[in-house]
GUGU-137455 format. One record per residue (C-alpha): residue number from 1; residue in one letter; chain; y, z, x. Coordinates in nm, 3 decimals, m for minus. Each point is the difference from the previous one (the first is absolute). Layout:
<recs>
REC:nr:rest:kette:north:up:east
REC:NUM:A:A:Y:Z:X .
...
</recs>
This chain:
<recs>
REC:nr:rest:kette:north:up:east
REC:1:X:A:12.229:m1.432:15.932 .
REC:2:X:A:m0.317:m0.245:0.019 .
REC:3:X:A:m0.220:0.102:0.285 .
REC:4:X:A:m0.083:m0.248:0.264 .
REC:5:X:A:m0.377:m0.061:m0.028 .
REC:6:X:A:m0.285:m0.173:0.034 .
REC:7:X:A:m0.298:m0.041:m0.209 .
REC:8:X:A:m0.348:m0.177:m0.048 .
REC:9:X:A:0.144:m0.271:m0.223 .
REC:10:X:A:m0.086:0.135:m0.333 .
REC:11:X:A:0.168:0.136:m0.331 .
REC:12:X:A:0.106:0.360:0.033 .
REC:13:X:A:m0.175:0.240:m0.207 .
REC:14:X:A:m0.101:0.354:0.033 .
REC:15:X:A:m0.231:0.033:0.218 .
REC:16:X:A:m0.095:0.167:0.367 .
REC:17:X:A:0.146:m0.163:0.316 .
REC:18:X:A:0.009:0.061:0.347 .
REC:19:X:A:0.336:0.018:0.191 .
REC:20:X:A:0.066:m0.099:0.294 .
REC:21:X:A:0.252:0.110:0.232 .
REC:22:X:A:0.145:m0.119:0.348 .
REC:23:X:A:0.127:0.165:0.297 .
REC:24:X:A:0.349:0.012:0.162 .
REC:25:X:A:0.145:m0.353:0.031 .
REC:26:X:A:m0.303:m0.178:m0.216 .
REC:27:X:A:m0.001:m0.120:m0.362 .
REC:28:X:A:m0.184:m0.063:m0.287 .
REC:29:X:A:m0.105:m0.338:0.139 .
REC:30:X:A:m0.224:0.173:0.302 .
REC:31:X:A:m0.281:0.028:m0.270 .
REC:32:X:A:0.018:m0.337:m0.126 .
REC:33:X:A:m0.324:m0.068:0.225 .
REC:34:X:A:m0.181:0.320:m0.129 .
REC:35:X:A:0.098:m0.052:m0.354 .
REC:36:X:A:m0.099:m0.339:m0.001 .
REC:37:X:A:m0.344:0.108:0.129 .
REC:38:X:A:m0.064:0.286:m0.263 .
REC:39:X:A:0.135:m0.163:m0.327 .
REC:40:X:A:m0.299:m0.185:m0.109 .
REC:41:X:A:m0.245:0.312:0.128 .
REC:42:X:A:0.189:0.248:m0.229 .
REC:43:X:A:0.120:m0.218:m0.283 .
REC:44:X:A:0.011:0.316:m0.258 .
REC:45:X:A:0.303:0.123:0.274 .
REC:46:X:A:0.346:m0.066:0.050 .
REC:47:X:A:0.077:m0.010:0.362 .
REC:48:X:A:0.344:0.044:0.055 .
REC:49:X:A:0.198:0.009:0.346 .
REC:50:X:A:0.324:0.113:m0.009 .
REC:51:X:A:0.340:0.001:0.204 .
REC:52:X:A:0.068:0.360:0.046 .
REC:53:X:A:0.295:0.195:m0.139 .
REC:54:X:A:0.373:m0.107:0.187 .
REC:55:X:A:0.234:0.206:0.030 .
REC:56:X:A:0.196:m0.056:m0.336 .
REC:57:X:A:m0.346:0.053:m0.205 .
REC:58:X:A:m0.137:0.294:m0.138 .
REC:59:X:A:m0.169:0.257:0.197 .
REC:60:X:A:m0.327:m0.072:m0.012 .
REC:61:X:A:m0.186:0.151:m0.258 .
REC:62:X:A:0.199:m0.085:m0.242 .
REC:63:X:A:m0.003:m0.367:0.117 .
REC:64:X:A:m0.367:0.021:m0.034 .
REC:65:X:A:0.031:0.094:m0.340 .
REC:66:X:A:0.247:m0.315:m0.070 .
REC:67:X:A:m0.223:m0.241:0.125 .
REC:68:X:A:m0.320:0.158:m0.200 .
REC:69:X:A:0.211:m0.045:m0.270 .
REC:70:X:A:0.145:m0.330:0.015 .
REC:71:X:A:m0.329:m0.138:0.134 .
REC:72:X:A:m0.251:0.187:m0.254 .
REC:73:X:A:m0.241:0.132:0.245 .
REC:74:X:A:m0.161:0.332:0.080 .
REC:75:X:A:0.043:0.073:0.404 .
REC:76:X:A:m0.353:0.075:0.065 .
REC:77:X:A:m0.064:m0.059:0.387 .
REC:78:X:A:0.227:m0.038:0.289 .
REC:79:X:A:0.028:m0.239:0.311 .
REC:80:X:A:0.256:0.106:0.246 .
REC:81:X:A:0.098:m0.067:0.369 .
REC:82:X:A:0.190:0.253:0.271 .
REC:83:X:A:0.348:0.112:m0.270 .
REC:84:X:A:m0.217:m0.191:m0.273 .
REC:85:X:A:m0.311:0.275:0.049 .
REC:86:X:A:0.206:0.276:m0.009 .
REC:87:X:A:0.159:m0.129:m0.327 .
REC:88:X:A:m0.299:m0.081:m0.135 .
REC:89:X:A:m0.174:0.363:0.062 .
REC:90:X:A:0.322:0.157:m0.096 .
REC:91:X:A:m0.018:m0.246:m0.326 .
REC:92:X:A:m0.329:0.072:m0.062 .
REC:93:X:A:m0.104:0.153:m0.322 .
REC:94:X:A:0.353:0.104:m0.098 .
REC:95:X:A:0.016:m0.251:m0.311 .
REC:96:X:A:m0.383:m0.029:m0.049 .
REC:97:X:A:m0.330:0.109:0.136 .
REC:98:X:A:0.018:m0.223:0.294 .
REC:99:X:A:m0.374:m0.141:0.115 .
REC:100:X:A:0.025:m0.076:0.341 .
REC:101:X:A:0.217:0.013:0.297 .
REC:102:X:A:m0.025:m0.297:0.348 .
REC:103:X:A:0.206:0.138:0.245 .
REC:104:X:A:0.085:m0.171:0.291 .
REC:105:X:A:0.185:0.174:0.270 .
REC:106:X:A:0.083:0.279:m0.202 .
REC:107:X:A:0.260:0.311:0.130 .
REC:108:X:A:m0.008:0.271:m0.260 .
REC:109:X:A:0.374:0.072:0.071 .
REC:110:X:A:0.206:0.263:0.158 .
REC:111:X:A:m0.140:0.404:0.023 .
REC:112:X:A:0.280:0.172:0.112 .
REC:113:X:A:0.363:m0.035:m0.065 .
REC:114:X:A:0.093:m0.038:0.363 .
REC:115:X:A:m0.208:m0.287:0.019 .
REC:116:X:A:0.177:m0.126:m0.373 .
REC:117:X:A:0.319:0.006:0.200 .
REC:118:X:A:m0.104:m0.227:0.296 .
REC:119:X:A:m0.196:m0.212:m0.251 .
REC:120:X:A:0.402:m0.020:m0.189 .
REC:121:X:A:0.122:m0.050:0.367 .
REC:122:X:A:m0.252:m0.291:0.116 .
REC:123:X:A:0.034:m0.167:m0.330 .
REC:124:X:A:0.340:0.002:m0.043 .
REC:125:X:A:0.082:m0.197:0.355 .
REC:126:X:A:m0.357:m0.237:m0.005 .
REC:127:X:A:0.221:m0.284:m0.136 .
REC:128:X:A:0.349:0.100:0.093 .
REC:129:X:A:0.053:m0.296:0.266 .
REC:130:X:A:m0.170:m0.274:m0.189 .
REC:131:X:A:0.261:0.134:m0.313 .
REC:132:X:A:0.301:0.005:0.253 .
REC:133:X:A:m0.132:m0.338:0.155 .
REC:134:X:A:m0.061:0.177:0.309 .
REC:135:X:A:m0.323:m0.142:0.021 .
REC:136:X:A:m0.184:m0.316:m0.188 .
REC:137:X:A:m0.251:0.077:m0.242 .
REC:138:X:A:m0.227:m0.235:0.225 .
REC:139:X:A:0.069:0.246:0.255 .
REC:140:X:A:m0.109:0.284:m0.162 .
REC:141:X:A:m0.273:m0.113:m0.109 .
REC:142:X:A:m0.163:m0.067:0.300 .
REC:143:X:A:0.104:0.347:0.125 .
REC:144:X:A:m0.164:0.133:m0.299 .
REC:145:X:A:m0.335:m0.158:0.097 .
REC:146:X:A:0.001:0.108:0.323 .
REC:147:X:A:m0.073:0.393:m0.098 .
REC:148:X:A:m0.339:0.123:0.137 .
REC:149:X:A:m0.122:0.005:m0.426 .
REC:150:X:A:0.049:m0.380:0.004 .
REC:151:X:A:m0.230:m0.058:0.314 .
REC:152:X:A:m0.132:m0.359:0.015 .
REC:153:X:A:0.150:m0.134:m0.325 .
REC:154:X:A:0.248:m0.229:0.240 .
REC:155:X:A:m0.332:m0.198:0.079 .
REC:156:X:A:m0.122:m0.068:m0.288 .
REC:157:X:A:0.027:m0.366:m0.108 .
REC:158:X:A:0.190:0.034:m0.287 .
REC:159:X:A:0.274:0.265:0.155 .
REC:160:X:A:0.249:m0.292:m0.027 .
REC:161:X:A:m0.038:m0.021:m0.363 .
REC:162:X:A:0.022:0.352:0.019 .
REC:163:X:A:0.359:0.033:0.108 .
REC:164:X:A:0.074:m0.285:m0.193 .
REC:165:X:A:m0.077:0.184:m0.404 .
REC:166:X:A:0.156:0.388:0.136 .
REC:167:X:A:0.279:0.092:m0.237 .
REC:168:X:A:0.308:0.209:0.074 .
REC:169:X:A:0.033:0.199:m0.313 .
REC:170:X:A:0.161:0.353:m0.076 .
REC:171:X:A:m0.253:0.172:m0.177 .
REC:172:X:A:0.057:0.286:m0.204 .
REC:173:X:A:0.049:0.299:0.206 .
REC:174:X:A:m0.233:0.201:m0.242 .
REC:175:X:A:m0.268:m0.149:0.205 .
REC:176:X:A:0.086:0.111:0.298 .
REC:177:X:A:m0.321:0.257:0.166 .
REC:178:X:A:0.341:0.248:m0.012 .
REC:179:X:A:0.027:m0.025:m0.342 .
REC:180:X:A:m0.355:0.035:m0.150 .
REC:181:X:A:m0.182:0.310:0.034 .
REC:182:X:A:m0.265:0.064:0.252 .
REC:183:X:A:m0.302:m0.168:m0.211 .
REC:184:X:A:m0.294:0.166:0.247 .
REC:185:X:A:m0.144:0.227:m0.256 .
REC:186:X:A:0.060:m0.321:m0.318 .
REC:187:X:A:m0.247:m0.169:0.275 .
REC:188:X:A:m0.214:0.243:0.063 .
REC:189:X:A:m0.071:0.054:m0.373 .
REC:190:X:A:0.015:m0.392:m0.089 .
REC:191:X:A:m0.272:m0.054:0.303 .
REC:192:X:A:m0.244:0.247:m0.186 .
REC:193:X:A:m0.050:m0.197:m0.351 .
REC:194:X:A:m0.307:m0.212:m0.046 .
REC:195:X:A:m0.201:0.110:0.311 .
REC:196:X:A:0.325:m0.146:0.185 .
REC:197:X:A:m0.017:m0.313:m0.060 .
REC:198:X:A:0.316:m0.016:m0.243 .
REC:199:X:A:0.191:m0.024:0.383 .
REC:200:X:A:m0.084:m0.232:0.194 .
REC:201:X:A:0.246:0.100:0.344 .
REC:202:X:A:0.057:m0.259:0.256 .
REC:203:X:A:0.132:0.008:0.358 .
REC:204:X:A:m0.038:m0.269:0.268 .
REC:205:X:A:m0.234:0.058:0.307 .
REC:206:X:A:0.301:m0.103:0.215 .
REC:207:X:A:0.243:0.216:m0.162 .
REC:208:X:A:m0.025:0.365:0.192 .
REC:209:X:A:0.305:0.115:m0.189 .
REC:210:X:A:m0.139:0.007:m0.323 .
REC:211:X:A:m0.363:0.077:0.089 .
REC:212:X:A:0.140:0.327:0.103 .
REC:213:X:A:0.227:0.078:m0.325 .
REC:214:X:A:m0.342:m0.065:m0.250 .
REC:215:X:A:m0.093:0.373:m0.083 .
REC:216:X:A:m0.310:0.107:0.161 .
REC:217:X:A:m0.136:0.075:m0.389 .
REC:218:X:A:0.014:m0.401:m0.038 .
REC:219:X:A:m0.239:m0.276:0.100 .
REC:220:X:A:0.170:m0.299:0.080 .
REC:221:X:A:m0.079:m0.366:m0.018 .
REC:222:X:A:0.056:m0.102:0.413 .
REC:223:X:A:0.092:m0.372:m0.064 .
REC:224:X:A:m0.100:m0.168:0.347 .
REC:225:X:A:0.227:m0.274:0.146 .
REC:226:X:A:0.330:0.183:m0.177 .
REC:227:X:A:0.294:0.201:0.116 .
REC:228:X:A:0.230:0.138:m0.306 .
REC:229:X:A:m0.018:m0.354:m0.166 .
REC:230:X:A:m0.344:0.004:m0.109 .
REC:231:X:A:0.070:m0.213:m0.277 .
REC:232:X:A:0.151:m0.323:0.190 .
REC:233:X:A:m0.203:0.076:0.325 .
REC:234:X:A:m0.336:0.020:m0.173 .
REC:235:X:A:m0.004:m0.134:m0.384 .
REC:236:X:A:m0.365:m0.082:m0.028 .
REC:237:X:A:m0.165:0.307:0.052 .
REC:238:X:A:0.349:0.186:m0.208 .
REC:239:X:A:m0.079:m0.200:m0.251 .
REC:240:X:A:m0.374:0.044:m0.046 .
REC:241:X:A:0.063:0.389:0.049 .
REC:242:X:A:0.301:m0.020:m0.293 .
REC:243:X:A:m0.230:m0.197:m0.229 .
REC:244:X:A:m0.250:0.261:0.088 .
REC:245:X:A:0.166:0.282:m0.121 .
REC:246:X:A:0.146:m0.216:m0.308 .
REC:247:X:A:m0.358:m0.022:m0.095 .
REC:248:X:A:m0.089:0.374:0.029 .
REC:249:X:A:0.377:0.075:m0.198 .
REC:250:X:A:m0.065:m0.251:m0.305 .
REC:251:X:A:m0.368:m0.089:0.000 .
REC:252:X:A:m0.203:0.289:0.050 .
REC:253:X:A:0.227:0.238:m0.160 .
REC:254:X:A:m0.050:m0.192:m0.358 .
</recs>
């Protein structure tokens, strides 16, 4: 199996790189912007985005490890959005010391297993009428956009666009919030390393859902202008925090 990726354009080595992961019904591509930005700032990296694990693939740890593998790199630092933070904390240090975590719109999974069951429950019917052709995907999508967490992303400019580049994929259902553990404490202890700054955890200003779920223990970045979708509703100042904390993970560390 070759992993769908995306790199910075050079000849694989060994050598540290920063993955990137999307949320539900993105891709690899919704980094092309960032990536683009970063490459010549950190040309001793390999930033890497990366379409996350389908169904048929391996669960995803030991996808991980196939990728490392086939793409000689070292995981050292993770970029993830909403299912692509959780990975990405859940990921984090399991193959090699991992530098830094940027989570955006991070849930640290399911605490009980009641709530595993309704997790099982909600997932299992999200897409069942798109799948049955019930319902059009374009449909659905603008249902899904409507939820309180998405508040003001349907008036953003590029919203269109938006709609336009959303994948229906069946991920892997190893990365459903039922399947991973709970990953509060794996937070709590990442968030300590380096005076903190190691995490950087962000939540949109517009986004009450997920302002409530950070841990009282954490300090989040409040990202003005941005419901859950910090990264298409506000890239310029994501983007100056991300290279930020790339600077504090690979420069000051050396």
């Amino acid at each position: 199996m070759r992993p769908i990726s995306k790199g910075n354009g050079r000849t694989p080595v060994t050598e540290k790189a920063v993955i990137f992961l999307h949320g539900f019904l993105g891709s690899k591509e919704d980094w092309d912007p960032f990536i683009k930005e970063l490459a010549p700032l950190f040309p001793e990296l390999r930033l890497l985005a990366l379409d996350l694990p389908l169904e048929h693939d391996l669960a995803p740890k030991e996808w991980l490890a196939h990728i490392c593998k086939e793409e000689r790199i070292v995981a050292s630092a993770f970029v993830g959005y909403s299912m692509g933070a959780r990975l990405a904390l859940y990921l984090a240090d399991e193959l090699a010391a991992t530098r830094g975590l940027f989570l955006e719109s991070l849930t640290l999974g399911e605490a009980s297993e009641q709530s595993r069951r309704a997790r099982r429950e909600h997932d299992y019917h999200l897409l069942n009428k798109v799948l049955a052709r019930e319902e059009s995907f374009a449909d659905f999508l603008e249902r899904w956009y409507r939820q309180e967490v998405f508040s003001g992303i349907s008036d953003h400019p590029d919203y269109q666009r938006l709609l336009l580049t959303r994948k229906l994929r069946l991920h892997n259902r190893n990365l459903s919030s039922a399947a991973l553990p709970y990953l509060h404490e794996k937070l709590l202890s990442f968030s300590s390393r380096a005076n903190g700054s190691s995490l950087f955890y962000l939540v949109g200003a517009d986004d009450n859902k997920y302002r409530k779920l950070c841990p009282p223990s954490i300090t989040p970045h409040i990202i003005a202008g941005a419901s859950h979708n910090i990264h298409f509703m506000q890239p310029t100042p994501y983007l100056a925090l991300l290279a930020s904390a790339m600077h504090l993970w690979f420069r000051k560390c050396e």
